[in-house]
C-alpha positions as CSV (number, residue, x, y, z in Angstrom):
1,X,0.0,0.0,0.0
2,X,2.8,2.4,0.8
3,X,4.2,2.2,-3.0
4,X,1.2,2.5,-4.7
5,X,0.3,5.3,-2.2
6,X,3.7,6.9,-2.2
7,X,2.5,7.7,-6.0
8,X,0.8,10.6,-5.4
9,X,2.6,13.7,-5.0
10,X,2.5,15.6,-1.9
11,X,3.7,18.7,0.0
12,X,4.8,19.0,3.0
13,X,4.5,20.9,6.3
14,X,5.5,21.9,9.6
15,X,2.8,22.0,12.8
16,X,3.6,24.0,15.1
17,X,2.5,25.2,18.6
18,X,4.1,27.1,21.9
19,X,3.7,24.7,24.8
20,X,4.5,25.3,28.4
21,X,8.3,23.7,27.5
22,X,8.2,26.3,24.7
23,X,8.2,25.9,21.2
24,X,6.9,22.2,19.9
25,X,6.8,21.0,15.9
26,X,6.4,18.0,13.4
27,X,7.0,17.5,10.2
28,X,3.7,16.3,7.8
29,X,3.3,15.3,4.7
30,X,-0.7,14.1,4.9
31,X,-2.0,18.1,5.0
32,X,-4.8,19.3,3.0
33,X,-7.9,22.1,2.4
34,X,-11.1,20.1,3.9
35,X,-13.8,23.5,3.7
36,X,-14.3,26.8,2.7
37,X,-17.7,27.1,4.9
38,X,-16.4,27.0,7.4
39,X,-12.8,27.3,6.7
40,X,-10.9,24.0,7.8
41,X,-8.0,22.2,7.1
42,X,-6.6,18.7,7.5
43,X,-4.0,16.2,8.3
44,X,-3.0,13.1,9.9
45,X,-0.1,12.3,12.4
46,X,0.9,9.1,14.1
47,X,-0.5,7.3,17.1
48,X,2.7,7.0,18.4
49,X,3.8,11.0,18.1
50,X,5.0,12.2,21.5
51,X,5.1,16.1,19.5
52,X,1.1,15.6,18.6
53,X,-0.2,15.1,22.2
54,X,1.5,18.7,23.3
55,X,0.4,20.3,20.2
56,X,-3.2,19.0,21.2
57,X,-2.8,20.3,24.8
58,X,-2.1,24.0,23.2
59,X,-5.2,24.1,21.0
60,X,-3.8,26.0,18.6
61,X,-1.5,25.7,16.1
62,X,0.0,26.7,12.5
63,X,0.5,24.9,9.7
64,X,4.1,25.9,7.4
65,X,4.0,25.3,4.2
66,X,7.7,24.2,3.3
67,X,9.3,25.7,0.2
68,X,11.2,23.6,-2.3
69,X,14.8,24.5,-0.8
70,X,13.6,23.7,3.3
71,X,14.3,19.5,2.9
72,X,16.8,20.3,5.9
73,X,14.2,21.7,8.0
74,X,11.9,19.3,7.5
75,X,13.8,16.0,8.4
76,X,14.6,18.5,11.6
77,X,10.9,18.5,12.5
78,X,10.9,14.8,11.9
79,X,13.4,13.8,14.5
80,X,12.6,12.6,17.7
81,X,14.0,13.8,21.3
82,X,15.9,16.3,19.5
83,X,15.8,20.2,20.1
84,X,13.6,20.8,16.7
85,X,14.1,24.5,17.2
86,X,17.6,24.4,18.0
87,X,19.2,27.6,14.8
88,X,15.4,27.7,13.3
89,X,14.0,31.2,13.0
90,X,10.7,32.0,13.7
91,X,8.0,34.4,14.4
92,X,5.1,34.5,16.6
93,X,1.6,34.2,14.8
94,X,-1.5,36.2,15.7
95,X,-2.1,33.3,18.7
96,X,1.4,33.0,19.3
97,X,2.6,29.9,17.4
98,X,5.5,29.9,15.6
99,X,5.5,31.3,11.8
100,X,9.3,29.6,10.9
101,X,11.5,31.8,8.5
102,X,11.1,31.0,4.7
103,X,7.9,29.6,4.2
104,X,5.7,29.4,1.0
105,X,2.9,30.0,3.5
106,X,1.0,29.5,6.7
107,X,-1.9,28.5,8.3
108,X,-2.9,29.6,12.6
109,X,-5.9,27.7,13.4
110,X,-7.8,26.0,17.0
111,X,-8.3,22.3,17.3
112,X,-11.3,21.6,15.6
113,X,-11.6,18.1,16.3
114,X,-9.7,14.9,15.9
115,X,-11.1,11.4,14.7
116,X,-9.4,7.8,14.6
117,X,-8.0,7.2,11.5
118,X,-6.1,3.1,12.3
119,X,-3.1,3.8,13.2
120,X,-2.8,7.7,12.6
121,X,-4.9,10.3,14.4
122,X,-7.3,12.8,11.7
123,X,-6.7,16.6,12.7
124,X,-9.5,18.8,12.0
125,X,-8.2,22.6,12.2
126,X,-10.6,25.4,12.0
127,X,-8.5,28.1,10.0
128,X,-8.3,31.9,12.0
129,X,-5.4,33.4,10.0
130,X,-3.4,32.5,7.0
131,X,-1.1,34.2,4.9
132,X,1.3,33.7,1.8
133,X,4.6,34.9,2.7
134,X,7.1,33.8,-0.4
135,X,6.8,33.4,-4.2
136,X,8.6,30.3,-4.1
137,X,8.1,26.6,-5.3
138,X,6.7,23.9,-2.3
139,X,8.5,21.4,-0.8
140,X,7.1,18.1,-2.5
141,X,7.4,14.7,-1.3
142,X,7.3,11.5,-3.8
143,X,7.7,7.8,-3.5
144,X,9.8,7.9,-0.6
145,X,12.2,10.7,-1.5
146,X,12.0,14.8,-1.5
147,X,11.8,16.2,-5.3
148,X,14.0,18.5,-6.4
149,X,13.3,21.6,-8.0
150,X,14.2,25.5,-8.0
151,X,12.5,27.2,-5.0
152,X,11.3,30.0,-7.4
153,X,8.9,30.5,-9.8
154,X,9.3,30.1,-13.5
């Protein structure tokens, strides 16, 4: 299932939240638009996350939207027990989670709801803010491997 899955091209993304430990994060490649009415999004993360449950406990978070030439940053978001935000730059969104440095674009929105999905854990966000910050090329995620491509536009 994994290589006929891994077909389809997708982006990826960083979730972030400030916890009571500070800033928290994971990387995610399952992220999509679910409404316009209201305006949610989605994506799924693993049961077995340790980042997810302290992203939950915030209710709040933002979604980054990786661009083309942040591959480093996002195996950094993917590691466990390390300091993720160790040398990343960020900002503070509207509700305070972090906005990191160099992304296509972002998403700040409250837990909406969350639903079992087997082994992975459905995230329903309900969007507050969003903006596009770069005119660059998304990070894109393919059969396994990162694809590689300019990080600006043609």
């Amino acid at each position: 299932m994994r290589d006929v899955v891994g077909s389809f091209c997708s982006g990826v993304v960083v979730v972030s939240a400030v916890g009571a430990e500070g800033p928290v994060g994971l990387t995610c490649q399952s992220f999509a638009s679910l409404s316009l009415d209201p305006p949610l999004v989605t994506f799924a993360v693993a049961r077995t996350s340790r980042t997810w449950p302290r992203i939950r406990d915030v209710g709040s978070f933002c979604v980054n939207i990786l661009a083309a030439d942040q591959r480093e940053l996002s195996q950094q978001f993917s590691r466990s027990g390390a300091d993720k935000f160790a040398g990343i730059e960020w900002l503070p969104s509207p509700l305070g989670a972090p906005v990191l440095d160099g992304v296509v674009a972002w998403i700040e929105c409250e837990l909406w709801h969350e639903y079992d999905g087997g082994d992975h854990t459905i995230v329903i966000g309900e969007v507050h803010e969003l903006a596009s910050t770069a005119d660059r090329r998304p990070l894109l995620f393919h059969r396994g491997t990162y694809l590689d491509q300019p990080s600006t536009t043609a």
